[in-house]
Each structure stands twice: as structure tokens, then as C-alpha cells.
MARKOLZA-294076 format. One record per residue (C-alpha): residue number from 1; residue in one letter; x, z, y. Coordinates in steps of 0.25 Angstrom, whole numbers. Example, Ala and Ser with C-alpha at 12.3 -4.5 7.8 and 13.67 -1.06 7.14 Angstrom:
REM residues 2
     n   res       X       Z       Y
     1     a      49      31     -18
     2     s      55      29      -4
REM end
This chain:
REM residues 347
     n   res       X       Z       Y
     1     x     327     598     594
     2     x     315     591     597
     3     x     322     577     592
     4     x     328     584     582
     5     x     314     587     577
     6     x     309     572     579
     7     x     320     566     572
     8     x     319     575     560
     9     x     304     570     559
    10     x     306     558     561
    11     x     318     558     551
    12     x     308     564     540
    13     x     296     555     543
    14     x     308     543     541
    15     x     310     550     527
    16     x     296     552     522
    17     x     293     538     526
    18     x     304     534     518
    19     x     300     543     506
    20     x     285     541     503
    21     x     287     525     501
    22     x     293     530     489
    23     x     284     542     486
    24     x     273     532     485
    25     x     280     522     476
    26     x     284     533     467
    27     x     270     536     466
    28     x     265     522     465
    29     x     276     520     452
    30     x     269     530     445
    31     x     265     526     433
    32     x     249     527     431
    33     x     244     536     419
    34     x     231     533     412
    35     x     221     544     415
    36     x     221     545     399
    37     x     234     544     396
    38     x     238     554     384
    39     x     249     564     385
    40     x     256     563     373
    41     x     254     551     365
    42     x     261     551     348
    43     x     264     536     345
    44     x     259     530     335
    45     x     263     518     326
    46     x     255     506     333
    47     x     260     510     347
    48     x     266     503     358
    49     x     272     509     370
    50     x     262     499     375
    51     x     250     506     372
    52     x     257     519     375
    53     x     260     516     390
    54     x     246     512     389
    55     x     238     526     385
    56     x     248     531     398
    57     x     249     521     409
    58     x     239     514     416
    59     x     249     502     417
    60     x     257     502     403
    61     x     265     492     407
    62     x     273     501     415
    63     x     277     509     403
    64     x     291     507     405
    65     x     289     518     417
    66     x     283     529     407
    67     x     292     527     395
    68     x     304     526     406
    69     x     309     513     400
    70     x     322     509     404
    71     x     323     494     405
    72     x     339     495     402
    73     x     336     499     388
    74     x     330     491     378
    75     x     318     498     368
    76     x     318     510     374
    77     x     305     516     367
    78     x     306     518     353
    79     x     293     528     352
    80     x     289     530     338
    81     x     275     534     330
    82     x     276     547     332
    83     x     283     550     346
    84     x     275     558     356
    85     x     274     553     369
    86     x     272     562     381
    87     x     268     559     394
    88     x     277     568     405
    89     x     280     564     420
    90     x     295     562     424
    91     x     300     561     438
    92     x     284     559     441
    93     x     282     547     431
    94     x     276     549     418
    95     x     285     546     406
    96     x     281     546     392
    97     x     290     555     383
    98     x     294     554     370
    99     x     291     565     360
   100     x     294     576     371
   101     x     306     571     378
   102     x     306     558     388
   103     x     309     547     381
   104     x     324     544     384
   105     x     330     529     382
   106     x     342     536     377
   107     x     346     534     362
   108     x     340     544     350
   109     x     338     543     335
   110     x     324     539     329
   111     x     324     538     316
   112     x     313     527     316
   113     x     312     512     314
   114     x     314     504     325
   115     x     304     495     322
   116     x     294     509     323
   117     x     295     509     338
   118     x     282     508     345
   119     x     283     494     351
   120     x     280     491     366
   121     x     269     481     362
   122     x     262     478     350
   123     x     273     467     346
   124     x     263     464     332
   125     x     254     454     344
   126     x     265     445     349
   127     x     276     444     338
   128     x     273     432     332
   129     x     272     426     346
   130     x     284     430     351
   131     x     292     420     341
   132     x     280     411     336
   133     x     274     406     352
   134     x     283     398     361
   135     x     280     390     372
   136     x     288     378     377
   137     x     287     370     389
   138     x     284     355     388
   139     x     298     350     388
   140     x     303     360     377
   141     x     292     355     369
   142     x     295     341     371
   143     x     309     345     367
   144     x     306     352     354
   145     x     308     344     341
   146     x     294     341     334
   147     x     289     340     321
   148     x     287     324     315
   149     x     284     328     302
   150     x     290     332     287
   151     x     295     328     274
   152     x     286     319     267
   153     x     280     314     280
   154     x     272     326     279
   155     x     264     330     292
   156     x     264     346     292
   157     x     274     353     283
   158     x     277     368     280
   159     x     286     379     277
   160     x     297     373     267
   161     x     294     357     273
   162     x     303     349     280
   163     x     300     344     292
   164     x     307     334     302
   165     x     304     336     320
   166     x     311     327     329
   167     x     319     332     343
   168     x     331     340     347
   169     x     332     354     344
   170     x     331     365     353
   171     x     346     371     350
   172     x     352     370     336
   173     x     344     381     328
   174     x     342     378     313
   175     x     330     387     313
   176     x     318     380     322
   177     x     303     383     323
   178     x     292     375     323
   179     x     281     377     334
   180     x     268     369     337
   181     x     263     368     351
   182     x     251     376     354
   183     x     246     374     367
   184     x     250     368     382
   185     x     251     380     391
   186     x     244     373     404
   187     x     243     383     416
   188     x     228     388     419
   189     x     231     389     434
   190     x     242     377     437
   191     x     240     368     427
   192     x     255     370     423
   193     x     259     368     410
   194     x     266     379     404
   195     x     270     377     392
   196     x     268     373     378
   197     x     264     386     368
   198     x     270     384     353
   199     x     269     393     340
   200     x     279     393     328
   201     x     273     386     314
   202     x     287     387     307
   203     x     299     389     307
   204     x     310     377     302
   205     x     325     375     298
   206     x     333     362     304
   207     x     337     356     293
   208     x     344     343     299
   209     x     345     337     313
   210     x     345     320     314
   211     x     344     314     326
   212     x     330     320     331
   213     x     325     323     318
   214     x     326     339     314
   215     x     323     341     300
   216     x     318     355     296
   217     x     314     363     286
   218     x     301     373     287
   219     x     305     387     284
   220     x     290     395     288
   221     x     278     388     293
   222     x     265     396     297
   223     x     258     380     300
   224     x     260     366     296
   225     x     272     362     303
   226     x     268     347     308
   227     x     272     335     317
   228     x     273     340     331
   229     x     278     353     329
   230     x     289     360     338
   231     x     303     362     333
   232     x     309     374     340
   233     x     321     386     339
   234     x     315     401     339
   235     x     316     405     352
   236     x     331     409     355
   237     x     326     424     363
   238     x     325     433     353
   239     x     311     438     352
   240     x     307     451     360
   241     x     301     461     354
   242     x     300     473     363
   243     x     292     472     375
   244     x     294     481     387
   245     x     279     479     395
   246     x     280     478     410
   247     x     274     471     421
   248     x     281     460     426
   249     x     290     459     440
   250     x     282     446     444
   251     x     268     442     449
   252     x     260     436     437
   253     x     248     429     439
   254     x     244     421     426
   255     x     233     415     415
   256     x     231     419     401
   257     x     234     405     394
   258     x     230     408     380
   259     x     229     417     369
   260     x     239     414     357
   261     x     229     417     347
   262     x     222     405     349
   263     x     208     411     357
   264     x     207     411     371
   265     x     204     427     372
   266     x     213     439     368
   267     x     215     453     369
   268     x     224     464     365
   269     x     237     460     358
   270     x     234     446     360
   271     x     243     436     365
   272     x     242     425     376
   273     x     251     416     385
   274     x     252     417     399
   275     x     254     406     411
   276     x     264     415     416
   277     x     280     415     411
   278     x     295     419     413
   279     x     293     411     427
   280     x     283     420     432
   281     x     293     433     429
   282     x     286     436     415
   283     x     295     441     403
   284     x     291     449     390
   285     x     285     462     392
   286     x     277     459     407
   287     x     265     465     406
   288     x     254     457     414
   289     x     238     462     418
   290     x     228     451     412
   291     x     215     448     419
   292     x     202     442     414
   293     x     199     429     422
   294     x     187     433     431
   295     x     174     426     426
   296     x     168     416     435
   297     x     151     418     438
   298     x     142     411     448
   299     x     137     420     461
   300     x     124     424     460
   301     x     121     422     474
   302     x     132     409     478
   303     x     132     403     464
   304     x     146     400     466
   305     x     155     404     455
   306     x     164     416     457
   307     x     176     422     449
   308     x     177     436     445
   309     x     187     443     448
   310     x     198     443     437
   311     x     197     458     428
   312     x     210     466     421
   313     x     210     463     407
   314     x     222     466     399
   315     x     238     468     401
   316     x     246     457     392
   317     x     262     459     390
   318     x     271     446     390
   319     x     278     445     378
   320     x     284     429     380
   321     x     286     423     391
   322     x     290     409     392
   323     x     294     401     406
   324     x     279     398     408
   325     x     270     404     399
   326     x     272     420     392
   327     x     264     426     382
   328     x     258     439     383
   329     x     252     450     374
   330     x     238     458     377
   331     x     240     472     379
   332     x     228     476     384
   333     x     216     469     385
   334     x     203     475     392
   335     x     196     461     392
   336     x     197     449     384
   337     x     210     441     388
   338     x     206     427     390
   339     x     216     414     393
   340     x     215     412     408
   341     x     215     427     410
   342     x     225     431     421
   343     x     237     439     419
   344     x     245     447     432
   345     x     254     456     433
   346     x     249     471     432
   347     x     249     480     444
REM end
């Protein structure tokens, strides 16, 4: 009996030891409410689930946990100006529901226009980035054809111009762009380059091909299209416009290289580039932690110079990534974002 008794509770501590792991990551996967956080919210026109997850979670990027998104299933929250939004607990997670019911991924009628849905992110601060920036490296620059001039050997020509660039053309598309080259994308900590950043000036027609000579015709210019200039197809991807925010699978430790805008500080709803890419793990939509560099001050006592320790400052959400280089828009900014700040992955 006696064994009997020591092998039942030796059996059961077996079990329990085998159950709490689980307990405690059941409790550790708990998403972390604000102290704040409303209980009922009423969209309104201007929202973005965003800044909804925002006034609930702590960390908004895991918003797909509270909305219970299912990754199967594209655009799953059409949420409208005008739905209530509850805040109940399911299966010991909180869960927002939708005007009383939990918000099911199953079909239903709406009556509304699509294009009345509250958006993930503000789209309005990076559309015309997401088709007008490109970045190339150095050997699909050197391909590109470039500009040598127009009719009339004019030097810059406009919307209705013709205008001649020499080289091969990437694919046979009848419809090109013109970009200019920007800026060098140089690494801050390797030296690597990165990358050349380009933005559209125009878009052109392919009149004739001889030989090397691409003759084309201006169809819209927004600058003086000159000798030099990049003649390129529109990207073949389709552009994405819903963004899903989430953390990123991969470990990223990266630099703030610029700000698009042309000033070296931003904040919210700005966009800059990164020195991180699709070859760290990155794609559109990875949320990412930004850091203001720690200021550097001499040591009352040794006079040496010390550096600060590096503070929280803001959370940017990838929205291009390119092989070396993405680009990023500011969610949140606590602190002027400066190039150099660093960018991490959010804990």
C-alpha cells in the first residue's frame, strides 16, 4: 500500500511539473492592458485599428491577439465610424468585440463603402512613397538607361517634351519612369554601401528603340527632367496598401539613415530609411522599437568622455523593404527621432 501511495505522488508531482511550465506561459502570453484603457470605445472617422490597440494594449503591435486576427484571411477588420467596440475577456485573453458580439471573421452584409473602413495605419503619410521612392543597388543603377537630352538639344524638358536616354531596357514595358538619384545609402556602422535612393520626376512612353537610343515622350513631370536621369519600369509587385503591424521573427539591430523629407529630425508620421532589409528578416508591416542615441558628456571627475545610455523614443512600422535598406513610418514618437537613432526589435 505503502508503494502504492509513493507511486501515486510521485506520478502526480510528475504531472504538475509537466503542467505549470504551461501555466506560466499561458500567463506570460497574456496580453498587457493599459491601466487607462477604456471599455467601450465608438470609432470615429480618422481612426486606425493602430491607434485603437493603442488606447488598450501596452504593446499595440500585438493587436492581432485582441482583435483575434486570423493570418488565413486577408482584411479581416472592416470596423466602421460608428461601431462600438467592447473590451471582454475570452478564454482568459482580452478580445475587442464589435457592436456587442465578438468580432467574427465570418462573412455579413455592411452596407458601407469599402473605402470607409478604418485603416490599419494612417496610409495618407507614405502613399506617395510607396510608388514614388525606390532604391537600387549599384549594379542596377549602372544598368538603368539614362537621360542624354531632348529635342532641340534642349538640356531639361517637361511634360509634352521628347526626350532621348541611352541603354537597355529593364523588360519590354511601353510605359517607363523617370527617377533621379537621391542619395548613397553608406552603412553608419560597416561602411557597407547599401544602396542607391531614387524618387520619380515623371512618368514617359517609349516611343522608338534604335540601337541603344530609347526615344520617349513625357506624359507628367513634377521636375525638369535632365541628362542623367534614370529610366526605369514601375515596380512589377503591386503596391500594398494594407498593413497588418507585428513584431518581426528576427533579431534587429539597426540605424536611423535619413529622413525623407530632407531634414535630419522627425517625428510622428514621418518617414525614414533604415540600414536594416529583407536580409535581416524585415517585410511590410514589422514593427520595430526606436532609440534616441545616448549623448556623449565628459566625467566631472576623470574628464574622459562617457556615452549615455541609449532612451525609448518612439515605435516605426516598415512599410518597404528592399534587400538592404527598408523604409519605415513613425507611429509613435516620445522624443525627437534623429538619423543615427537606433531601431530594435520590441520586447
Amino acid at each position: 500500500m505503502k508503494q502504492l501511495v509513493t507511486g501515486f505522488l510521485g506520478a502526480l508531482a510528475v504531472c504538475i511539473a509537466l503542467v505549470m511550465p504551461a501555466q506560466a506561459d499561458v500567463r506570460k502570453d497574456t496580453l498587457a492592458l493599459k491601466e487607462n484603457h477604456p471599455k467601450t470605445y465608438v470609432v470615429v472617422k480618422g481612426d486606425t485599428l493602430w491607434d485603437i490597440s493603442g488606447m488598450f494594449l501596452q504593446s499595440p503591435w500585438k493587436w492581432p491577439q485582441l482583435w483575434g486576427y486570423n493570418q488565413q484571411i486577408d482584411n479581416p477588420h472592416l470596423i466602421y465610424p460608428g461601431d462600438v467596440l467592447t473590451l471582454k475577456w475570452v478564454d482568459g485573453q482580452p478580445r475587442l468585440v464589435l457592436n456587442d458580439g465578438i468580432l467574427r471573421l465570418s462573412p455579413k452584409a455592411k452596407v458601407t463603402s469599402l473605402k470607409d473602413a478604418i485603416p490599419a495605419i494612417p496610409l495618407k503619410d507614405i502613399i506617395s512613397f510607396l510608388a514614388d521612392n525606390i532604391v537600387m543597388d549599384s549594379d542596377e543603377l549602372t544598368a538603368s538607361p539614362y537621360i542624354v537630352g531632348g529635342t532641340a538639344n534642349r538640356i531639361v524638358a517637361g511634360a509634352g517634351d521628347r526626350v532621348y536616354a541611352r541603354g537597355s531596357l529593364v523588360g519590354d514595358y511601353s510605359r517607363q519612369n523617370i527617377y533621379r538619384p537621391a542619395k548613397e545609402y553608406i552603412d553608419p556602422v560597416t561602411q557597407e554601401h547599401l544602396g542607391y535612393e531614387l524618387f520619380k520626376i515623371g512618368d514617359a512612353v517609349v516611343d522608338s528603340k534604335k540601337g541603344d537610343i530609347i526615344t520617349l515622350d513625357l506624359r507628367k513631370t513634377r521636375e525638369e527632367v535632365s541628362a542623367l536621369d534614370r529610366v526605369y519600369p514601375s515596380p512589377k509587385e503591386a503596391i500594398q496598401s494594407v498593413f497588418y503591424p507585428s513584431a518581426p521573427e528576427s533579431v534587429i539591430n539597426g540605424r536611423i539613415l535619413s529622413v525623407l523629407r530632407g531634414v535630419r529630425q522627425a517625428g510622428q508620421y514621418d518617414v525614414v530609411s533604415i540600414n536594416q532589409g529583407a536580409r535581416e528578416g524585415l517585410k511590410p508591416g514589422h514593427v520595430l522599437t526606436i532609440f534616441r542615441a545616448g549623448e556623449m558628456l565628459k566625467d566631472p571627475v576623470t574628464k574622459e568622455l562617457i556615452t549615455l545610455p541609449s532612451e525609448k523614443s518612439g515605435l516605426m512600422m516598415v512599410f518597404k523593404a528592399y534587400e538592404k535598406v527598408s523604409y519605415a513610418l513613425i507611429l509613435k514618437a516620445t522624443d525627437v527621432v534623429s538619423i543615427g537613432d537606433e531601431v530594435h526589435t520590441p520586447e
